[in-house]
RODO-2510 file (C-alpha; in nm, 4 decimals, decimal comma):
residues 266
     n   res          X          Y          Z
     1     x    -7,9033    -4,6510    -5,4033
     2     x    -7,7068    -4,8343    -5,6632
     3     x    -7,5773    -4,5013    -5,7762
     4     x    -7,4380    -4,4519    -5,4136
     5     x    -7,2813    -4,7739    -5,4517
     6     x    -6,8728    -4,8206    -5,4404
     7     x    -6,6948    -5,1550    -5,4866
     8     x    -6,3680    -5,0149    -5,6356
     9     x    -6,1324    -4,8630    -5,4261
    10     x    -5,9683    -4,7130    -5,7604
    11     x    -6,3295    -4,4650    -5,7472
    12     x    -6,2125    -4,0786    -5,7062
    13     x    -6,4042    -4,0470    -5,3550
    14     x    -6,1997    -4,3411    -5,2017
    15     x    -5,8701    -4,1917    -5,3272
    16     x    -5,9651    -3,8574    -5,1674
    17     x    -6,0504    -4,0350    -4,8774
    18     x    -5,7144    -4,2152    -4,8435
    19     x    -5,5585    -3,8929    -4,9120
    20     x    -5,7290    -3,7385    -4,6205
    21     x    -5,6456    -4,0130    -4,4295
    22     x    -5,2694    -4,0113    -4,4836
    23     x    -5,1840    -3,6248    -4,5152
    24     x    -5,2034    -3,3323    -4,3250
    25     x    -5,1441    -3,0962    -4,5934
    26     x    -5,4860    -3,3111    -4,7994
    27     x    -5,6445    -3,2358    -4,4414
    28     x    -5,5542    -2,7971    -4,4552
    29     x    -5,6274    -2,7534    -4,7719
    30     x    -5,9785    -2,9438    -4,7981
    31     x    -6,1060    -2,8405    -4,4621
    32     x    -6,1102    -3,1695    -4,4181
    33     x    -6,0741    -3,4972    -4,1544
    34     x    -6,1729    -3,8447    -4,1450
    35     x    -6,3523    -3,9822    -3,8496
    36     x    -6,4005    -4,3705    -3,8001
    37     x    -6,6276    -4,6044    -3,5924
    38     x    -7,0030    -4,5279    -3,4134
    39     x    -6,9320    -4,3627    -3,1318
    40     x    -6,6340    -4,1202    -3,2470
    41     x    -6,9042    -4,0395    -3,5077
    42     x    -7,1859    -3,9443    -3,2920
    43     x    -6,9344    -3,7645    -3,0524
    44     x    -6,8597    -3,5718    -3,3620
    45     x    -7,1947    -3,4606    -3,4660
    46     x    -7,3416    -3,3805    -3,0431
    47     x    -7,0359    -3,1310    -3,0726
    48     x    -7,1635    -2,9672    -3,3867
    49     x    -6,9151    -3,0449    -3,6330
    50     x    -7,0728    -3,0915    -3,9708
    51     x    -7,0611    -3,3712    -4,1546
    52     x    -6,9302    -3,3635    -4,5414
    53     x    -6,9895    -3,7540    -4,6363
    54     x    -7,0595    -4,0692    -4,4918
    55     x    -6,9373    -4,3707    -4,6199
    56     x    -7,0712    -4,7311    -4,4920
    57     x    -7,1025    -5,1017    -4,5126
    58     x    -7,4316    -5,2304    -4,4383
    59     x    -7,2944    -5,6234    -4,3881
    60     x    -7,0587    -5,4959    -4,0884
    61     x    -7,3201    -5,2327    -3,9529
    62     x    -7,6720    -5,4467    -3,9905
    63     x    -7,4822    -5,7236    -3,7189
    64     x    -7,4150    -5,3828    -3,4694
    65     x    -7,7759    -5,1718    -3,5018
    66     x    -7,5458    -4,9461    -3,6677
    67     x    -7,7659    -4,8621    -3,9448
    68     x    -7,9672    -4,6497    -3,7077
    69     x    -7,6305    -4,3701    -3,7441
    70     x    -7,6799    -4,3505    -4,0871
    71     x    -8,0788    -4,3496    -4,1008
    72     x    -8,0737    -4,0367    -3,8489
    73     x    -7,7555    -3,8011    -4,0148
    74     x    -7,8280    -3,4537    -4,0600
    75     x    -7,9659    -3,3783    -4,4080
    76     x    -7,7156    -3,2751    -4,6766
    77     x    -7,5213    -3,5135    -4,5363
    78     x    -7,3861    -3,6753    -4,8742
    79     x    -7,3753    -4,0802    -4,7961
    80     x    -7,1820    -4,3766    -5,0541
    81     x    -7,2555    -4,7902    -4,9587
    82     x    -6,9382    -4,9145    -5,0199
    83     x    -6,8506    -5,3462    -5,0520
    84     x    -6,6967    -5,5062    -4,7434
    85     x    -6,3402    -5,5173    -4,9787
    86     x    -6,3340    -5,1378    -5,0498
    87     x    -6,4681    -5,0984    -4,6395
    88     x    -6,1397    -5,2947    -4,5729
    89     x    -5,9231    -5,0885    -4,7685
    90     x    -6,0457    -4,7604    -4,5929
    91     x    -6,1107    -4,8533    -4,2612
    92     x    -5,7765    -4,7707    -4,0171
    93     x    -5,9239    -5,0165    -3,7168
    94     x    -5,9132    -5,2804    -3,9746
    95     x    -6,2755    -5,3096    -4,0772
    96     x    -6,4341    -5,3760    -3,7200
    97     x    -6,6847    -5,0507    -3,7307
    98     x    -6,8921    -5,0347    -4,0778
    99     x    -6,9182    -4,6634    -4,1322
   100     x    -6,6302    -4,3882    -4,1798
   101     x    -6,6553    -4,0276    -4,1978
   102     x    -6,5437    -3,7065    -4,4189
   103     x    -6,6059    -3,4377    -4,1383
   104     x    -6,5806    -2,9997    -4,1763
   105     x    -6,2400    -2,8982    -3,9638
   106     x    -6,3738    -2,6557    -3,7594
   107     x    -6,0856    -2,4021    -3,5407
   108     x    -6,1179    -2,3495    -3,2244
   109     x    -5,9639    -2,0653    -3,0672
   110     x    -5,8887    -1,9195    -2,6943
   111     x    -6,1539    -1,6198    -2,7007
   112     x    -6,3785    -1,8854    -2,7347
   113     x    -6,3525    -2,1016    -2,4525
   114     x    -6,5919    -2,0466    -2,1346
   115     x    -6,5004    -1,7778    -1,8975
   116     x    -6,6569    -2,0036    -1,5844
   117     x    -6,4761    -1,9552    -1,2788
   118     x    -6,1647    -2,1680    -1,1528
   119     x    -6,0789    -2,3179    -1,5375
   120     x    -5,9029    -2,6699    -1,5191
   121     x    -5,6663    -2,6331    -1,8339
   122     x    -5,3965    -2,8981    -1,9778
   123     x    -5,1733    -2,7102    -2,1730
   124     x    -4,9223    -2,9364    -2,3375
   125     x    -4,6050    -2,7355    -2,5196
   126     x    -4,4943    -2,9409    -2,8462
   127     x    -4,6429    -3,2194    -2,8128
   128     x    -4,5308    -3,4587    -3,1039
   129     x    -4,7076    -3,8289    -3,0365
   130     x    -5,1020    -3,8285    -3,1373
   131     x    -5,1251    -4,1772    -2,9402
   132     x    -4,9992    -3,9299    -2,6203
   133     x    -5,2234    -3,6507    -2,6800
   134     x    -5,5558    -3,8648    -2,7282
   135     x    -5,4702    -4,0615    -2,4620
   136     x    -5,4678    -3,6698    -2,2759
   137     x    -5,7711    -3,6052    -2,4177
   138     x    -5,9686    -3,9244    -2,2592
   139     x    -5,8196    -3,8250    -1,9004
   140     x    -5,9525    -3,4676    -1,9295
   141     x    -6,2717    -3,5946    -2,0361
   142     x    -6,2934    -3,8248    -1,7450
   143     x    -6,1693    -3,5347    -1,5010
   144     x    -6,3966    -3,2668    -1,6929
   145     x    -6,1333    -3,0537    -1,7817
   146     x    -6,2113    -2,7216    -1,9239
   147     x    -5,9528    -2,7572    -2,2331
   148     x    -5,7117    -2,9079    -2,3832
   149     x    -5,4144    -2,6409    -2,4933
   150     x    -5,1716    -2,7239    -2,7557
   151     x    -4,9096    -2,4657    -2,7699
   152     x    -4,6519    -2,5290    -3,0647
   153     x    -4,7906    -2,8157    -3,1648
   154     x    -4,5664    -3,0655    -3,3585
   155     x    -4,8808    -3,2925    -3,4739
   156     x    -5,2106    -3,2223    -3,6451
   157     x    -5,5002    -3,2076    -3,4400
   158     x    -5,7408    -3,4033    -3,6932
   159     x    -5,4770    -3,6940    -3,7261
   160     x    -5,6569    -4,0590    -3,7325
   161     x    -5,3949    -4,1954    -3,4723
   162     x    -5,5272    -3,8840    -3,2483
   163     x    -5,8791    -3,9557    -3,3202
   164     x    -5,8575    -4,3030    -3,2557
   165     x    -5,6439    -4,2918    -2,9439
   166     x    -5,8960    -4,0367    -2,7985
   167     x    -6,1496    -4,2931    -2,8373
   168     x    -6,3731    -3,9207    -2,9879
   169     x    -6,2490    -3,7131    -2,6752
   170     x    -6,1401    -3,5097    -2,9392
   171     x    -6,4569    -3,3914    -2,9594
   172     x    -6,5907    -3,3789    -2,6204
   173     x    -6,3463    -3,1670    -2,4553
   174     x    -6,2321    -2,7904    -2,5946
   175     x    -5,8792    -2,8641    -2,7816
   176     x    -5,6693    -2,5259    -2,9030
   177     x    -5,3888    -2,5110    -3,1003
   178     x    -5,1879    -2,1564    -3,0491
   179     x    -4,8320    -2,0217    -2,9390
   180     x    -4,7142    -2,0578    -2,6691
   181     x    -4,6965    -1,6474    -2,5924
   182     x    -5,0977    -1,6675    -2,6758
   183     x    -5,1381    -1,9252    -2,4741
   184     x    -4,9134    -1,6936    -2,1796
   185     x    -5,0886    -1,4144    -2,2247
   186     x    -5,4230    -1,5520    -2,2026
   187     x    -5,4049    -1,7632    -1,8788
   188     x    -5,2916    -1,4482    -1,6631
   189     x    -5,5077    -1,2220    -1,8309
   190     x    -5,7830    -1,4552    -1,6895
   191     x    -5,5962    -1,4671    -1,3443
   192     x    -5,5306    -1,8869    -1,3941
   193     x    -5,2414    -1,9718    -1,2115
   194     x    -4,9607    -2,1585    -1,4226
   195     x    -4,8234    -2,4758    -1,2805
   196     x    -4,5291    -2,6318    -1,4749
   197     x    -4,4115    -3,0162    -1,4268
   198     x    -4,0571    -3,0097    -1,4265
   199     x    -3,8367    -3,2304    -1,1532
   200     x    -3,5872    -2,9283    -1,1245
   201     x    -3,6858    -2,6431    -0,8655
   202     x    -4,0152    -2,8079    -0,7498
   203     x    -4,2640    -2,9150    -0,5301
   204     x    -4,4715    -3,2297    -0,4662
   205     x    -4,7822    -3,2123    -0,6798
   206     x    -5,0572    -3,3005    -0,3821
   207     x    -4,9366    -2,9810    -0,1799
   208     x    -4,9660    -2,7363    -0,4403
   209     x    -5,3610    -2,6015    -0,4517
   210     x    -5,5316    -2,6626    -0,7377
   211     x    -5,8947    -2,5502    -0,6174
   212     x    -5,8194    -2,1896    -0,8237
   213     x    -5,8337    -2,1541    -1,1896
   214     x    -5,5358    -2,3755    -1,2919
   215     x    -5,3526    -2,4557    -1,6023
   216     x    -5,0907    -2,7682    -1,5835
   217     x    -4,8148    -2,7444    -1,8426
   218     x    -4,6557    -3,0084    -1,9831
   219     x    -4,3416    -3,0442    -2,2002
   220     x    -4,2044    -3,3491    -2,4210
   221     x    -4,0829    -3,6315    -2,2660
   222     x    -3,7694    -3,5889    -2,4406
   223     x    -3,6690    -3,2426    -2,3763
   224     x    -3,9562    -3,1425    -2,0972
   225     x    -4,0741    -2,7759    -2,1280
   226     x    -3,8773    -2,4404    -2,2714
   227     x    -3,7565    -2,1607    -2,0103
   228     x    -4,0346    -1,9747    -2,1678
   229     x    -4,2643    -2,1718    -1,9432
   230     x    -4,0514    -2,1954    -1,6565
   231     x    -4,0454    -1,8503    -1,5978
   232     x    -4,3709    -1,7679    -1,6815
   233     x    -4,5166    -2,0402    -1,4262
   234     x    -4,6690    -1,9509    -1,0363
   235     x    -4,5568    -2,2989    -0,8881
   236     x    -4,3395    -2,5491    -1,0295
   237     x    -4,4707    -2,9496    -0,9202
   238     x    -4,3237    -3,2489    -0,9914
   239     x    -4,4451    -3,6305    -0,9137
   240     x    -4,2315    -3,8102    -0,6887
   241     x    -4,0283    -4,1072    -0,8944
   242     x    -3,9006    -4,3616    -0,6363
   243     x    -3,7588    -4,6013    -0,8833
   244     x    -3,4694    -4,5642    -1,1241
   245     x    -3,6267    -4,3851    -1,4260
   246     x    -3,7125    -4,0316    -1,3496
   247     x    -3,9924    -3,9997    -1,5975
   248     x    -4,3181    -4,0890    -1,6807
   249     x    -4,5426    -4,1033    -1,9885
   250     x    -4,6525    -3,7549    -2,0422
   251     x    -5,0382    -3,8945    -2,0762
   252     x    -4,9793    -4,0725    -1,7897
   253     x    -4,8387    -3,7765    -1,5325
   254     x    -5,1172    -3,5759    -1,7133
   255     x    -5,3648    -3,8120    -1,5868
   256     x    -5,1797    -3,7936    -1,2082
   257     x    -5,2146    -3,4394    -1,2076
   258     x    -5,5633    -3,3832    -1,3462
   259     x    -5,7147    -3,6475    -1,0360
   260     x    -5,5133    -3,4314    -0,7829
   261     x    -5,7002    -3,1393    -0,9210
   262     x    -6,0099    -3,3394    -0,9347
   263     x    -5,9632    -3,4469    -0,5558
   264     x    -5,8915    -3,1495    -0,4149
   265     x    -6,2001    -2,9655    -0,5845
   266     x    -6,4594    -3,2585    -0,4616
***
């Protein structure tokens, strides 16, 4: 074990680690993302992502039962003790989980997502925040959406604010980066009606059915969706603002609108 043991964080595999951590072009080129913490972890391997290289610290894990995660990794799984000062150096949550993982990217496309009947999509053009889309993420979790669609995206999908913020959601529910003329082109070729929320030209939210296969679209906060969407949508829906801001957090009207659906299908 001493040979697996790290207590500089000047060693090569922490640098590549910190490089994975902090770049997105480190992340595309090396197939590579870094996961933190127990749970994101195991959320990560149930969904069959493979695992590259663990690296832990037995004084934070040992006071958790987390030891029993690294005892039961896949084999191959390549796995480095590090010292609780090189644990504090890599950990992003500030050294409060004990283990942190180098994890295969693995791509996720439309043809593969289930063809069950009456799909609940989020489809989310340009979305630029990770802290917005993870917080997405856990809300289609909870309402058991069937994906997560990121059209355009303006943020990398393996980024450890995203990870973190989707407390491993990431990982539970389908997420799939494409265009936004993919993204079109699939959801009426599978007959899922498009529902856009945009305050211009719209309806109240709880009277537009959501019991069919339905995909809600949402733009930036900033600029809100392109014509491309507008046009291309079956029903436009807004939530009604009765104060003196006329938006919400995207993450939060996401949430809104995936309990309507959720309500009216239960």
């Amino acid at each position: 074990m001493q040979d697996n043991l790290i207590t500089s964080a000047q060693n090569p595999k922490i640098k590549k680690l910190a490089a994975l951590q902090q770049k997105s072009s480190e992340r595309r080129s090396e197939h590579l993302f870094v996961v933190e913490g127990r749970r994101e972890l195991q959320h990560c391997i149930d969904a069959g992502f493979q695992i590259d290289t663990v690296f832990f610290c037995p004084s934070i894990l040992e006071g958790t039962d987390g030891m029993a995660i690294v005892e039961q990794l896949p084999s191959g799984v390549r796995t480095f003790e590090v010292s609780a000062e090189v644990y504090n150096k890599i950990a992003y949550r500030g050294g409060t989980e004990g283990i942190v993982a180098e994890v295969r990217t693995k791509a996720i496309s439309l043809a593969d997502l289930s063809d069950e009947p009456n799909p609940l999509y989020v489809v989310l053009e340009s979305v630029e925040k990770p802290g917005n889309l993870g917080a997405i993420l856990r809300s289609a979790d909870a309402a058991k959406a069937d994906a997560v669609i990121v059209c355009d995206p303006l943020t990398d999908l393996y980024n450890p604010n995203l990870i973190r913020s989707s407390v491993g959601a990431i990982f539970t529910v389908p997420c799939v980066a494409c265009s936004s003329e993919e993204c079109i082109e699939f959801l009426k070729s599978r007959g899922v009606r498009i529902l856009t929320a945009q305050l211009q030209d719209s309806e109240l939210y709880y009277d537009t059915d959501m019991k069919c296969g339905t995909a809600i679209v949402m733009g930036t906060e900033s600029t809100g969706l392109t014509d491309q969407w507008r046009q291309a949508a079956d029903a436009h829906i807004r939530i009604p603002m009765l104060g003196q801001l006329d938006s919400l957090n995207v993450s939060v009207s996401a949430a809104i609108l995936l309990f309507e659906a959720v309500r009216q299908r239960n």
